[in-house]
N, C-alpha and C positions, 0 to 999 in steps of 0.2 A: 504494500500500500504506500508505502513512505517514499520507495525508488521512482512508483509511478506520477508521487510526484513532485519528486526530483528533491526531496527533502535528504539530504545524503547524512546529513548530522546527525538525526533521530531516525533514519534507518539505521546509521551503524551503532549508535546506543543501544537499540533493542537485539540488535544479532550477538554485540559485543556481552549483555545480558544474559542472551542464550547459552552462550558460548561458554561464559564463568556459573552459570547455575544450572543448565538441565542435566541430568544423569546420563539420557541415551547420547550414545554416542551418532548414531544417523542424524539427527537436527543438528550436533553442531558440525558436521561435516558439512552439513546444506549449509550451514550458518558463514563457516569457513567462505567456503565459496563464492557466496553471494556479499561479503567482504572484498574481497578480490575485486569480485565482478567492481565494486563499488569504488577501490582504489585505483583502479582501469579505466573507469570513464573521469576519475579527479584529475588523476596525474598519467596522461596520454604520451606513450611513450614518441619521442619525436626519429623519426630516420633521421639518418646522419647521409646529407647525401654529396657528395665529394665533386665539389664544382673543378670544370676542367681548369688548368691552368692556360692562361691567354696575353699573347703580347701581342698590343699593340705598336705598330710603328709610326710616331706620328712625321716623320720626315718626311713621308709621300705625300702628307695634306698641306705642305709649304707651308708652316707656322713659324709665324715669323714671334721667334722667343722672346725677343726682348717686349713686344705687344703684349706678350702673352704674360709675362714677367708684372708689365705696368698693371696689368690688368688686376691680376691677383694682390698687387700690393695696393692698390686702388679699394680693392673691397674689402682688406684687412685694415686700412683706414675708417673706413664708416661705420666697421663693427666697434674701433674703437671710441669712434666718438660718441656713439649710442651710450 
């Protein structure tokens, strides 16, 4: 009742309940589980996924550096005046 709806704090208080007070062992195996299930949808495992490595050349786009140089010291200026 609590998962469906989406109460995960007082779902896992009452399994965690189950878990320290019922005798049989089947409920808290479900109990178990559906903890899991619970820490699964909190903390969602991320892929790790391994971007290619990439060089740019910027030589072929004729960037004239020292522009490019003004440029950036131009807008490290304004953040400091802010």
């Amino acid at each position: 009742m609590y998962l469906s709806r989406e109460d995960y704090f007082q779902a896992k208080a009452t399994l965690n309940s189950i878990i320290e007070n019922y005798d049989g062992e089947d409920l808290k195996q479900i109990a178990n589980t559906k903890l899991e299930e619970i820490d699964a949808i909190e903390n969602p495992k991320e892929e790790e996924i391994e971007a290619p490595e990439m060089e740019i050349e910027l030589d072929e786009f004729n960037i004239d550096h020292d522009e490019l140089e003004k440029l950036f010291n131009d807008e490290e200026e304004e953040f400091e005046d802010e």
